[in-house]
C-alpha positions in Angstrom: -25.5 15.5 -4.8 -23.6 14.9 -8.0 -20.2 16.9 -8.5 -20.5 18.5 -11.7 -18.3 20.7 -14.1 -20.0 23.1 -16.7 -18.7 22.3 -20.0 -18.3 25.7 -22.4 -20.6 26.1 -25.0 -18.6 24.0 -27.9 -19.0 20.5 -27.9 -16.5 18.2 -25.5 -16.1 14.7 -26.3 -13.4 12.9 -24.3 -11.3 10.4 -25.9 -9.4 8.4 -23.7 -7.0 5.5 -25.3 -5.7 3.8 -22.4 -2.3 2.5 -22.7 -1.3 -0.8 -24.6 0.3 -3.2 -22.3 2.7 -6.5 -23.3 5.2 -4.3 -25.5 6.0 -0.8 -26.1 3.1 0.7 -27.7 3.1 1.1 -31.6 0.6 3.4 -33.4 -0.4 1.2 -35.7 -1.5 -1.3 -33.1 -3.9 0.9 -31.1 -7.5 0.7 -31.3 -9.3 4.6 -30.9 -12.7 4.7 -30.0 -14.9 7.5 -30.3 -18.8 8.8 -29.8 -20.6 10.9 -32.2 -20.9 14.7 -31.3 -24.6 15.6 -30.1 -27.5 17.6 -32.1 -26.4 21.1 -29.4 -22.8 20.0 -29.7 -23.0 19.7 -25.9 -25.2 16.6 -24.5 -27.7 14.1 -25.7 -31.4 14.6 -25.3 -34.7 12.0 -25.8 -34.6 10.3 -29.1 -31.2 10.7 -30.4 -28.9 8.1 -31.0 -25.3 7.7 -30.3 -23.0 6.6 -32.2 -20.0 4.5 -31.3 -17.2 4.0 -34.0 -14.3 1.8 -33.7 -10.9 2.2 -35.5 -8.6 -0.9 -36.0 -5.4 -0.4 -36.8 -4.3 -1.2 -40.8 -4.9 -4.6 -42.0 -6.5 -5.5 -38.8 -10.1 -7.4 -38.7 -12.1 -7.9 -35.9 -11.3 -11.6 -36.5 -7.8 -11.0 -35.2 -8.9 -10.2 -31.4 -10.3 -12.3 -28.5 -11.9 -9.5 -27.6 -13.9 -6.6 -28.8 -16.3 -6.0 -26.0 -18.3 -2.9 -26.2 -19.9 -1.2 -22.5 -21.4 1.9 -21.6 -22.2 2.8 -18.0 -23.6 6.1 -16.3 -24.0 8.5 -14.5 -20.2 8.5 -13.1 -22.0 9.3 -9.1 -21.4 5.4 -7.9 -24.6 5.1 -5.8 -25.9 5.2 -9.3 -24.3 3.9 -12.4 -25.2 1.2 -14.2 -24.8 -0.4 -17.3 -27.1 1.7 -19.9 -28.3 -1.7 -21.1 -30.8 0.1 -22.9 -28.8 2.2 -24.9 -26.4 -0.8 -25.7 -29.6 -3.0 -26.8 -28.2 -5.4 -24.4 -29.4 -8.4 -22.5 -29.2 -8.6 -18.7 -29.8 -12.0 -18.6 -26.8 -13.9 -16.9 -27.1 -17.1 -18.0 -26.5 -16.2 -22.0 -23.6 -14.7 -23.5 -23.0 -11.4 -23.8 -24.7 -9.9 -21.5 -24.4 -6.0 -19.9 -22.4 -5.4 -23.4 -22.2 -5.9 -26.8 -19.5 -8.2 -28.7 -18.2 -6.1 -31.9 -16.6 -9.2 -32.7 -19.7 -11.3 -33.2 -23.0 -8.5 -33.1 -25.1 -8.5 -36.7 -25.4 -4.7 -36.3 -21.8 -3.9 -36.1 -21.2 -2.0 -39.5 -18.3 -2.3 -41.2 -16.4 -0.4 -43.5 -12.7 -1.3 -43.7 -10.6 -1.2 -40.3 -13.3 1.0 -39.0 -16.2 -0.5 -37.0 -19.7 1.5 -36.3 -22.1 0.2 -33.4 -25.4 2.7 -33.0 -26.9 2.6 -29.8 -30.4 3.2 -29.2 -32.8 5.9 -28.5 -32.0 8.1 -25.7 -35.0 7.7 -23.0 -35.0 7.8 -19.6 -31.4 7.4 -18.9 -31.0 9.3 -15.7 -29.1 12.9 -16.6 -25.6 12.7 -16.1 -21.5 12.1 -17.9 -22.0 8.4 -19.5 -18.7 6.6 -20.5 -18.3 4.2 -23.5 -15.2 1.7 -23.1 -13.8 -0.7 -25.3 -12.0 -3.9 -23.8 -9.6 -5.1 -26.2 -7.7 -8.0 -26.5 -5.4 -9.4 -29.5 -5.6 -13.0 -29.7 -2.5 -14.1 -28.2 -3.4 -11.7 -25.4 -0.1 -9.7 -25.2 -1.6 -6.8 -26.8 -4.3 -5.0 -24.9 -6.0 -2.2 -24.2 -9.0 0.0 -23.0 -9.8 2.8 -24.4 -12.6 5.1 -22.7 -14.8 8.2 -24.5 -17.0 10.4 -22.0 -20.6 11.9 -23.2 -23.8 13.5 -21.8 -26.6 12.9 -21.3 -29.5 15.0 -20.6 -26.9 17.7 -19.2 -23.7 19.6 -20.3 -22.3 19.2 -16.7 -19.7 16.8 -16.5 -19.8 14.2 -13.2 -16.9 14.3 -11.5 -15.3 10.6 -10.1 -15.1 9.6 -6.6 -12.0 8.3 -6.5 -8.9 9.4 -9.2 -6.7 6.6 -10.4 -3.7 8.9 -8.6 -4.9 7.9 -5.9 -4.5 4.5 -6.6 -1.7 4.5 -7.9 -0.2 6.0 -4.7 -0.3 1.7 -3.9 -0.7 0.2 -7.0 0.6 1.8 -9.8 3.9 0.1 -11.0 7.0 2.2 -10.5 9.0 0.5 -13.2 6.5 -0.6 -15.7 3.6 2.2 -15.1 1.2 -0.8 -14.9 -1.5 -1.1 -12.1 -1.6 -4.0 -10.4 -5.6 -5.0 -9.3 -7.4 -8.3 -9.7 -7.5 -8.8 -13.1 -3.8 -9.2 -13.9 -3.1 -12.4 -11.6 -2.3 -14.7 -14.2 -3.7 -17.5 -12.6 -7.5 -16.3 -12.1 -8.0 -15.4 -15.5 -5.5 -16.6 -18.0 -1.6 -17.2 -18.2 -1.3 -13.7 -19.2 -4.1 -11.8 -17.3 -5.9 -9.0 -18.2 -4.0 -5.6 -17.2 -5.8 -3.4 -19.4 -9.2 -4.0 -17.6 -7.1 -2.3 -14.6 -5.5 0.6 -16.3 -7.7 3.5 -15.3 -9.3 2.9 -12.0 -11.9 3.3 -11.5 -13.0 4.4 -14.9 -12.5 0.7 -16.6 -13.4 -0.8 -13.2 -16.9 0.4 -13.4 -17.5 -1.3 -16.6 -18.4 -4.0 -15.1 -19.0 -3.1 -11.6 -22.1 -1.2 -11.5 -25.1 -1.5 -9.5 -26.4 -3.4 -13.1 -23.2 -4.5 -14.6 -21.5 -7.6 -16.3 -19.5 -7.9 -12.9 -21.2 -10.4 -9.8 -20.9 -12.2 -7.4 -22.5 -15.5 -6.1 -25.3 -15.7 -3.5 -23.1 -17.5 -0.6 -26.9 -18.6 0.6 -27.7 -19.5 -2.9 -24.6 -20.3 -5.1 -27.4 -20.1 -8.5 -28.7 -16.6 -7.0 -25.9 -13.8 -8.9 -25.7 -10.7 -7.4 -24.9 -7.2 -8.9 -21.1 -6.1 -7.4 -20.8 -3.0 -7.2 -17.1 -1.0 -8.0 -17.6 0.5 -4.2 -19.0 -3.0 -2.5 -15.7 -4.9 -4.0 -13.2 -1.9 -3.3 -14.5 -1.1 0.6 -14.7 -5.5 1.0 -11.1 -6.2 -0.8 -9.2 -3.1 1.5 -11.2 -4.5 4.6 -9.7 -7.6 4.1 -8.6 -8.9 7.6 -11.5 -6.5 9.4 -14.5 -8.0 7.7 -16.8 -9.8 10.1 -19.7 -11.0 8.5 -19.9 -14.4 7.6 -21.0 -13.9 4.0 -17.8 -11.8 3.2 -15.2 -13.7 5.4 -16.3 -17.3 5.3 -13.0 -18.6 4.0 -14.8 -21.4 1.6 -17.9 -18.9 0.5 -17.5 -15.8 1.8 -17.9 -12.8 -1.2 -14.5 -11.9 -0.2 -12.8 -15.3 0.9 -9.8 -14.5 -1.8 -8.9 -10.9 0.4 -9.2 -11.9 4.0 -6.1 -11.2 4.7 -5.9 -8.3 3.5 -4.3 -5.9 5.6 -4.4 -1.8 4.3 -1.1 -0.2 4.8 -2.7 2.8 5.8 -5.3 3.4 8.5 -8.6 1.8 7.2 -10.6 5.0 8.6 -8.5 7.2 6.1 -11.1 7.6 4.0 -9.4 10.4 1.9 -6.6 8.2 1.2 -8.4 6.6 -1.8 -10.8 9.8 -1.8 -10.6 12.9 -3.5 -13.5 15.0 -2.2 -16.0 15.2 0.6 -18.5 12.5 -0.5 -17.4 9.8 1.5 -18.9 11.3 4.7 -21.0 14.1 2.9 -23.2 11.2 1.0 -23.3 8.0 3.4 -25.6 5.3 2.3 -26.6 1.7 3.3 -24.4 0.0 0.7 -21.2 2.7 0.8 -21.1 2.1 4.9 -22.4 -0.9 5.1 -19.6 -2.4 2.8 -16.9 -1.6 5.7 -19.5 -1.9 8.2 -20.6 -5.5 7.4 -21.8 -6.5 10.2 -24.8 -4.0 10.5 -28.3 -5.3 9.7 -30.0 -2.2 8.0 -33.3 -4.0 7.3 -36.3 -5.9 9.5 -34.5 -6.8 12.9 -37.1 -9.6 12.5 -35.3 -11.1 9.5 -32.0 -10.6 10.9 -28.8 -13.4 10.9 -27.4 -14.4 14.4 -24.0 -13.5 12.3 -25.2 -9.2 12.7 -26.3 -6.1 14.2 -28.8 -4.5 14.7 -28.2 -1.1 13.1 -29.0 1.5 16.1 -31.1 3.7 13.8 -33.5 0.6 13.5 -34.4 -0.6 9.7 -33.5 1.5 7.3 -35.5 0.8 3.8 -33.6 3.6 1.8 -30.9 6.0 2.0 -32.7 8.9 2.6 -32.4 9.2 6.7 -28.4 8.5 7.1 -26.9 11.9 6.8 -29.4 12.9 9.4 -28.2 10.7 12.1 -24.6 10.9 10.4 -23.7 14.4 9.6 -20.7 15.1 8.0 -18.9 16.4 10.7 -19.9 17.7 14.7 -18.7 16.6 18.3 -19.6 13.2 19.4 -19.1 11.1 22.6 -18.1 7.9 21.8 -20.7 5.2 22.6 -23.2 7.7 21.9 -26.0 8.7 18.4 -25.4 10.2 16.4 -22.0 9.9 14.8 -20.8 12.3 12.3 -18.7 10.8 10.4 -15.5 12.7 9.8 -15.0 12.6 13.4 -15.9 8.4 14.4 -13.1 8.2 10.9 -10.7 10.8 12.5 -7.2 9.7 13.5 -6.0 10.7 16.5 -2.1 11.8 16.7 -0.7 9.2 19.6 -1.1 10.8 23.0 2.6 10.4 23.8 3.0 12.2 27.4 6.4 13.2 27.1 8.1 15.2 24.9 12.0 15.1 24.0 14.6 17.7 22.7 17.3 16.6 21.0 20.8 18.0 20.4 24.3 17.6 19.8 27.4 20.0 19.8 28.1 20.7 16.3 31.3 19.9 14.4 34.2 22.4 14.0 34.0 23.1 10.4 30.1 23.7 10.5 28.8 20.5 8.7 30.4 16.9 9.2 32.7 15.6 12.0 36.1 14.3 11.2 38.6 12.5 13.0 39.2 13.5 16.5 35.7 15.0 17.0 34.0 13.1 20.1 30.4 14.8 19.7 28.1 15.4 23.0 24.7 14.3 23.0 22.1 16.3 25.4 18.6 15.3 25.8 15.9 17.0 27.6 12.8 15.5 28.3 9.6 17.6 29.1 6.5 16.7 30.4 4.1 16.7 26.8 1.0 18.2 28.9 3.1 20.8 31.3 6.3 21.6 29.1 7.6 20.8 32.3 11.4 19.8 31.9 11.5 16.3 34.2 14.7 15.9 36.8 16.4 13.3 35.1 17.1 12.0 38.6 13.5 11.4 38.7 14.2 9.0 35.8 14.6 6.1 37.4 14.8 2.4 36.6 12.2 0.2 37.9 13.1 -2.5 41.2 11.2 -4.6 40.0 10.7 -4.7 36.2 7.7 -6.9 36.5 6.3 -4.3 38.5 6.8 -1.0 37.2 5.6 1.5 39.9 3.9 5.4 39.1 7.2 6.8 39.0 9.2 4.7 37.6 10.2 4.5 34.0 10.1 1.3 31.7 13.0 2.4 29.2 15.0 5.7 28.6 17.2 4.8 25.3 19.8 6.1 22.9 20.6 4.9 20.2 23.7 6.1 17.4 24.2 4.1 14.4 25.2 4.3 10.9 25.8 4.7 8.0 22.5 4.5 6.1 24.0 2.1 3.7 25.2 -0.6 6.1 24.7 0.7 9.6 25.8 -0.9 12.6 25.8 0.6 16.3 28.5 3.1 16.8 29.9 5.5 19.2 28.3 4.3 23.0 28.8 1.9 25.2 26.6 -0.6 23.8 28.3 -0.4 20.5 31.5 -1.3 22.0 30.4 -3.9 24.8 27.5 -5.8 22.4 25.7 -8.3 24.7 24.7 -11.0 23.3 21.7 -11.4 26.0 20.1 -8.4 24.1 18.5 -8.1 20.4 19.7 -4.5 20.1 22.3 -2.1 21.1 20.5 0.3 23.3 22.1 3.0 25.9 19.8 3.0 28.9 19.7 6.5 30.4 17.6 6.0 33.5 19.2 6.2 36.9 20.2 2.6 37.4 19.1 0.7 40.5 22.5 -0.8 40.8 25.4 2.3 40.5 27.6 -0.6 39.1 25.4 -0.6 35.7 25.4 3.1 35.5 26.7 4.2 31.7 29.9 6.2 32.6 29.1 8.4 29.4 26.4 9.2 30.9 26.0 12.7 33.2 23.2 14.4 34.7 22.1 17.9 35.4 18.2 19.0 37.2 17.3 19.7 33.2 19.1 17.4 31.1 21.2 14.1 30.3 24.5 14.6 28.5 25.7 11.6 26.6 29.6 11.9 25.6 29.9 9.8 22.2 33.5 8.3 21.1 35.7 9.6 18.7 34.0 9.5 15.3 38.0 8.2 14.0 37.5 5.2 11.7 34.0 5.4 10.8 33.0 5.1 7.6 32.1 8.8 5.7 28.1 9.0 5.9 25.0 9.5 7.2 24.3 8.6 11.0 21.8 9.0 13.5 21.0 9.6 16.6 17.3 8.3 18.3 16.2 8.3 21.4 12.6 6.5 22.8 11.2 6.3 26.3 8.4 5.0 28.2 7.1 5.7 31.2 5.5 3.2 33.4 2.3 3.1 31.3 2.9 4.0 27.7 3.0 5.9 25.3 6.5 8.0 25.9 8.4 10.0 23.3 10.5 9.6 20.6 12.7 11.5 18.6 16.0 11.6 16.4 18.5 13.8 14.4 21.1 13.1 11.8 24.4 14.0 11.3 27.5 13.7 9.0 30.7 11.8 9.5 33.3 12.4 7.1 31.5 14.3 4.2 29.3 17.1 3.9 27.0 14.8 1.5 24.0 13.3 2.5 23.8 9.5 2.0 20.6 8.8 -0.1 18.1 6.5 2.0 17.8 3.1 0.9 13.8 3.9 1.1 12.1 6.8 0.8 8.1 5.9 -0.4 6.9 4.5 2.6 4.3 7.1 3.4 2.8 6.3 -0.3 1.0 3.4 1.1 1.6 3.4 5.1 1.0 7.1 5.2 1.0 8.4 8.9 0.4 5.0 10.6 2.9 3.8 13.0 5.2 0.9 13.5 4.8 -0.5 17.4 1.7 1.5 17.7 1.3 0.1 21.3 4.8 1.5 23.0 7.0 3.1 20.1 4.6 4.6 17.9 7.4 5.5 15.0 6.6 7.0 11.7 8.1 4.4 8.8 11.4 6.0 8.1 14.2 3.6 7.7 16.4 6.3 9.3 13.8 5.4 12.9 13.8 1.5 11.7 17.5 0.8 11.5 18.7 1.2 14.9 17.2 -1.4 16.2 17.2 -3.6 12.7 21.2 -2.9 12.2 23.6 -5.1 10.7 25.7 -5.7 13.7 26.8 -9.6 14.1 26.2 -9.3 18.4 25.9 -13.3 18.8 28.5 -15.1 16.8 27.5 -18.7 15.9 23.8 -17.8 16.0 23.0 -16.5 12.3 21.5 -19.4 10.6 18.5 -18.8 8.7 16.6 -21.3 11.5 17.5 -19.1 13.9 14.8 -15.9 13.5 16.5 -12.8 15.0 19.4 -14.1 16.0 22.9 -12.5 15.3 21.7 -8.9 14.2 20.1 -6.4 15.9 16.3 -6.8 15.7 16.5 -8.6 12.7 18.8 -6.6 9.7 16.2 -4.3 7.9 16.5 -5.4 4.4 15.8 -8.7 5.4 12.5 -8.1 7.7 11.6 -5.2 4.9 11.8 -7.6 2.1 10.3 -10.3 3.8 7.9 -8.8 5.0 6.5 -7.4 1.1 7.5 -10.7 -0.2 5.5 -12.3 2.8 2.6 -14.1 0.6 5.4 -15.6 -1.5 8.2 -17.2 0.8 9.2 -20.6 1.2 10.1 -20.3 4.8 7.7 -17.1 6.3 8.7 -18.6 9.8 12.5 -17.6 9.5 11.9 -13.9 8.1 9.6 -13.5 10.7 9.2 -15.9 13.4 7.1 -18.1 13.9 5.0 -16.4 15.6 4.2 -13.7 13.2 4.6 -16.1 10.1 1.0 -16.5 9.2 0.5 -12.5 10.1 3.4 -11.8 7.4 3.0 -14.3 5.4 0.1 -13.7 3.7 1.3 -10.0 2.8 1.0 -9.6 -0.9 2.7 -6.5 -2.0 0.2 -4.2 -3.8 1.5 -4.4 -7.1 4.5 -6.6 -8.7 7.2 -6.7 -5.8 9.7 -6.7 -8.8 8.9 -2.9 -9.2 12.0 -2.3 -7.4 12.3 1.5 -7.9 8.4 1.9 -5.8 10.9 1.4 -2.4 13.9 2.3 -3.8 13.6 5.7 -5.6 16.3 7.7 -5.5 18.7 5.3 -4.1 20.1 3.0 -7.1 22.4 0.5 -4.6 19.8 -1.7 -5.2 21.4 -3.1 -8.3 24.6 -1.9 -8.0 25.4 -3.6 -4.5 23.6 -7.0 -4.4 24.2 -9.0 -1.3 23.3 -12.2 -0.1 21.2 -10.5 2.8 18.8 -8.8 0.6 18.5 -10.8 -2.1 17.8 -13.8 0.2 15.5 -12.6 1.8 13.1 -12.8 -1.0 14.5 -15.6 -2.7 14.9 -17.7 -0.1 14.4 -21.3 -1.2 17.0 -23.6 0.0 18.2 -23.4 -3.7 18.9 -19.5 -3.6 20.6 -19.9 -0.4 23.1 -22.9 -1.0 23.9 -20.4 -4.5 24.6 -17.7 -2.3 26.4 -19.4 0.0 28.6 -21.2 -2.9 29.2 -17.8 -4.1 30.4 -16.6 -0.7 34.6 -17.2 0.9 34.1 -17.7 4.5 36.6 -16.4 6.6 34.4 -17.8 9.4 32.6 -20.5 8.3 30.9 -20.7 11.6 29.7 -17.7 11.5 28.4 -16.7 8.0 27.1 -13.4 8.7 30.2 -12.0 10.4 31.1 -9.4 8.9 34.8 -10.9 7.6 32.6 -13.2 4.6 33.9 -11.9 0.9 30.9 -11.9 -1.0 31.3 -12.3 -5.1 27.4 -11.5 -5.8 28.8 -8.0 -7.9 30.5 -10.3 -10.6 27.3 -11.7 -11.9 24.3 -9.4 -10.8 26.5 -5.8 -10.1 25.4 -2.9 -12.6 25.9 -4.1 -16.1 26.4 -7.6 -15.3 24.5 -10.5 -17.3 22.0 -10.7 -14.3 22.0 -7.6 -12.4 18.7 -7.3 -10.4 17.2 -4.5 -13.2 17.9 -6.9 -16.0 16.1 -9.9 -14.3 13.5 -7.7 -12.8 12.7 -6.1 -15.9 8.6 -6.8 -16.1 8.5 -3.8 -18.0 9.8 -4.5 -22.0 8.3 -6.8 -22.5 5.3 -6.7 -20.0 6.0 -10.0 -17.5 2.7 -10.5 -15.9 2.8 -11.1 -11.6 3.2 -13.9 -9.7 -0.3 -15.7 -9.4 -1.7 -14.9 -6.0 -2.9 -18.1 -5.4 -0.3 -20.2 -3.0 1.9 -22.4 -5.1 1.5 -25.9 -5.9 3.6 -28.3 -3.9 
């Protein structure tokens, strides 16, 4: 069922003049595009003819663009648009050019009458009822002007479609925070042109359906038959490019033929059964169909089990020659046990919260003046840890460590840990044991809480009551004013446990601003060590194991993966791992075992968009350091430059700590080449780096 909106009783036509990209937008450089107003002023009927008309700027002939290329596509539901060939009077025959639009630059019945340029389609006829949209790619010669602009009409009804999916939505990944440029397939520079094509991408999935329709300019080869083109669909490319890495039929994965061989990697940040993440209404489970599902789901066979590949399915429903029987064995919504039919489909695509089986409270006596601690404050951490199904508060003499880690028994527990560190802007561990006794046999600096199986390796800050643990943390003298935080994570002997955390102020009332704070824009609730931690992404979680700490002096060379920090520093595994598609050396950001995981990671729009991590926290080109700028640039050329920039105090041990940096005098704010002044893509418009791997 189409969503529809009653228009009044006036005439509506929607002009939409997508943005000019490549420099800052002049109006006398735009092109406007417009559709003549209906007979009833609301919607077309049999026999009348639209009219488009075309305004160049002043002085401008249609001689001055590459392209001028005219589409029109309805209705807007996607199991159904298609290029209205018919009203165009274009051909559908791929092997001449144009086809599925018409080229105003070229066309013998483009009328012309100064910089304005009038194209009448044909006779309305049995165009199925619904909103139609006319869009206008356009492309000035030397390709660094361009835009697309988009005017809605009806047809055979005043009730206006509603879209699937909202370019907001979108954006939430791939609109550029800097630039306000989405970032799709069509800019790469490489795959279509040494500029690329951002305005085809500039109102998903409005533009996008242009040419991907069920009968549009856009296809894809026959992997069976590379003569045979196939229709490609905006909802068949979208569902197979966010797949990615999940897609199991051979057609789409094959990495030399497969429909999707440039995208198998793909991993989506979010959880791919999020369907409302890219969704804004009820549709996706409301209105399932053969090529919607089956475009996720791509290894079900829907048609003659006969016929089908050893490479699929059977679907369970048995063949399925239309659309008509799957939101009968797939309601919207209902119980369902798993393994069972039917399945309805909000609840096979629900997301279940982690069943952690403990629950944590977390405290901490407060400071004397009400809001920050200052010198000669030792705070007192309690923790109280409850049983998540009971609310049972567990003995913490019951917490015990295992005698034979190996071999973890019922009652024992794998790992009780607190951890205190800060600040946010360069934290390291502070105020435990851990923090003051580092061992270099460990990658982090972790307070275990369990009852120790040898006394001797008891925590003496450590005291127990039959509800709680009391931590007793050191003096907070000599930190540095900021932001800090407490976190705590267990596991029982099988997982998951509990985790929680709390901040708290050292030395100032103020909050430090995070270095990241837009995460959940792309990652939404998913979690990081789904399988035994099960955190949210919040650097405030993230940095007390990934802290700055030099534990292992004279093992912090680039070769060495982790070693020397605490799980790795963050802004060098965060970077890294966004920049993963790009690095010279994958393998030392990541290990080597997680280098080809990481390392085909391609950021979902122009990694130079600082500002999409780093919104309200401008240290990112006011504080440039050799740690995070390295870890993105890190070909052996960037390092020896930060290195050569960089005084030693301990040359064996460059990450110490006691290293003067001199990376503010030429890339600090205001400097020649602070990071905003050479990651400015935005004035004028600097297209991405090509997504193909580069050329040795």
């Amino acid at each position: 069922m189409k969503r529809l909106l009653a228009l009044p009783f006036v005439a509506v036509i929607l002009m939409l003049a997508v943005g000019t990209v490549g420099q800052v937008a002049e109006p006398e450089v735009e092109v406007t595009l417009a559709v003549s107003e209906p007979a009833n002023g609301t919607h077309y009927v049999a026999s009348e003819n639209p009219v488009i008309s075309v305004v160049l700027p002043d002085q401008h002939v249609r001689e001055d663009y590459s392209q001028l290329r005219l589409h029109v596509y309805g209705p807007q539901e996607t199991s159904q648009t298609k290029t209205a060939v018919k009203l165009l009077n274009a051909s559908t025959d791929r092997a001449v050019r144009p086809h599925h639009y018409i080229d105003l630059i070229t066309d013998s019945n483009v009328e012309i009458n100064g910089s304005t340029l009038t194209y009448n389609l044909q006779a309305v006829s049995d165009e199925q009822a619904g909103t139609y949209t006319a869009g206008l790619w356009v492309v000035m010669k030397d390709s660094t002007i361009q835009s697309f602009p988009l005017a809605d009409f009806q047809i055979g009804t005043d009730m206006v479609e509603l879209q699937i999916v909202q370019r907001e939505k979108c954006g939430a990944c791939h609109l550029g925070a800097d630039n306000g440029q989405y970032y799709y397939h069509h800019v790469d520079p490489r795959s279509v042109g040494s500029f690329g094509y951002p305005s085809i991408e500039s109102w998903a999935v409005r533009t996008c359906k242009s040419c991907h329709n069920n009968d549009g300019y856009a296809a894809y080869r026959d992997p069976d038959d590379r003569d045979v083109r196939i229709a490609d669909p905006i909802v068949f490319r979208v569902h197979g490019v966010h797949m990615g890495e999940h897609l199991e039929n051979p057609r789409n994965n094959d990495p030399n033929t497969g429909i999707f061989k440039d995208y198998i990697h793909v991993e989506f940040p979010a959880d791919i059964r999020n369907c409302t993440k890219c969704h804004v209404d009820d549709r996706w489970k409301t209105e399932p169909s053969r090529l919607v599902c089956g475009a996720c789901h791509d290894n079900i066979w829907f048609d003659n089990p006969d016929e089908m590949p050893d490479t699929s399915e059977a679907h369970p429903g048995g063949q399925q020659i239309n659309d008509s029987g799957c939101s009968f064995c797939h309601p919207a919504d209902g119980s369902w046990t798993e393994g069972t039919s039917p399945a309805p489909i909000a609840t096979v695509h629900k997301i279940d919260t982690p069943a952690f089986k403990q629950v944590i409270e977390l405290g901490m006596t407060p400071p004397a003046n009400g809001t920050y601690y200052v010198a000669g404050e030792a705070p007192q951490v309690t923790i109280t840890i409850k049983d998540a199904a009971t609310g049972k508060v567990i003995d913490p003499a019951t917490i015990v460590e295992p005698a034979d880690s190996q071999n973890v028994a019922d009652n024992e527990w794998r790992r009780v840990n607190l951890f205190v560190s800060g600040p946010r802007d360069y934290t390291m561990p502070v105020l435990t044991t851990a923090a003051a006794h580092i061992d270099p046999g460990h990658y982090y600096a972790n307070n275990d809480l369990r009852v120790r199986t040898d006394p001797n390796n008891e925590d003496p800050k450590v005291s127990r009551s039959a509800t709680e643990i009391t931590y007793q943390l050191g003096d907070v003298a000599g930190l540095r004013p900021g932001t800090y935080t407490a976190f705590i994570e267990i596991m029982p002997a099988a997982p998951l446990g509990a985790w929680t955390m709390l901040n708290f102020q050292v030395g100032t009332e103020t909050e430090e601003p995070k270095g990241c704070t837009n995460c959940t824009d792309c990652h939404e609730d998913t979690r990081m060590h789904a399988s035994y931690f099960a955190v949210q992404f919040n650097p405030d979680i993230c940095k007390n194991c990934h802290d700055y700490l030099n534990q292992t002096p004279g093992k912090t060379g680039w070769n060495d993966a982790n070693w020397g920090f605490g799980a790795a520093p963050l802004s060098r595994r965060i970077h890294g791992v966004h920049r993963g598609h790009y690095l010279d050396k994958p393998g030392e950001i990541h290990g080597e075992r997680d280098a080809e995981h990481f390392g085909s990671i391609i950021f979902p729009q122009d990694i130079r968009n600082c500002t999409k991590c780093h919104a309200d926290n401008p240290i990112w080109k006011q504080e440039p350091s050799r740690l995070a700028c390295i870890s993105c640039h890190d070909s052996d050329e960037a390092i020896y430059h930060g290195q050569l920039m960089t005084f030693f105090v301990e040359p064996d041990d460059p990450f110490s700590g006691s290293e003067v940096e001199t990376c503010i005098v030429c890339h600090g704010s205001h400097a020649d080449f602070s990071p905003d002044k050479m990651h400015n893509i935005s004035d004028p418009y600097k297209p991405p780096y090509p997504r193909e791997a580069k050329e040795e």
